[in-house]
C-alpha angles and dihedrals in degrees: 000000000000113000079234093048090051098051084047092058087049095046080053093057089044089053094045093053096044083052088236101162104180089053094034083056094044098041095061099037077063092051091045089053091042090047087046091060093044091044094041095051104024102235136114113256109245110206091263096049086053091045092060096052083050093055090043091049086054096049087052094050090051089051090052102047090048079058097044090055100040072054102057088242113136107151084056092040088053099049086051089054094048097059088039079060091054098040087054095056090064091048118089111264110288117264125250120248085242090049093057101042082055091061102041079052094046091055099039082057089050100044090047077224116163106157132046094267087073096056092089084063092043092050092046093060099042103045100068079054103054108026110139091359097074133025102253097211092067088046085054096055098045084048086058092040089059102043092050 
């Protein structure tokens, strides 16, 4: 079990035992997710595997709660907040803007790229990086700002 895997299990029992309903949800519908991929394709989660479900959860909590609110929908919108909240708090510190414009320029430099059929090769070598610290759709774009 992922060092990862296993903080989140405890985080479960801590939540269990404080009555906290909203992290103690959100918290095994992650270990259910987590359990589904192990189970699905038969492996053993490493930390960065359980990083990027976790990434994925939380970009599917952000595209919810924008529909929620086109939808006229808070107190969905809210709940869904409120696990992206939890979800957040298992994922590494956020990157600064100025963090991640070092790396993109890093790997551009790496890569020798200079036109948009390089950006394949850009985005393999920053998104290790940057997965669940950074919302890969923005680094994209600024991937795609620079190579123009």
């Amino acid at each position: 079990m992922s060092d990862l895997k296993a903080q989140i299990t405890e985080q479960m029992k801590d939540a269990m035992r404080a009555k906290d309903k909203v992290r103690l949800g959100t918290i095994r519908m992650m270990l259910s997710e987590l359990n589904r991929i192990e189970i699905d394709e038969r492996i053993t989660l490493d930390d960065a595997r359980v990083i990027v479900t976790l990434d994925k959860m939380l970009k599917q909590r952000r595209e919810s709660i924008a529909q929620y609110q086109a939808a006229e929908r808070p107190e969905l919108a809210d709940k869904e907040q409120q696990e992206s909240e939890v979800i957040k708090t298992f994922l590494p510190q956020p990157l600064s803007d100025s963090e991640i414009k070092e790396i993109v320029d890093q790997a551009i430099a790496d890569t020798g790229a200079s036109s948009m059929q390089a950006m394949g090769q850009v985005m393999a070598l920053v998104r290790p990086q940057i997965q669940g610290r950074a919302d890969m759709g923005a680094v994209s774009a600024q991937i795609k700002e620079r190579l123009q």
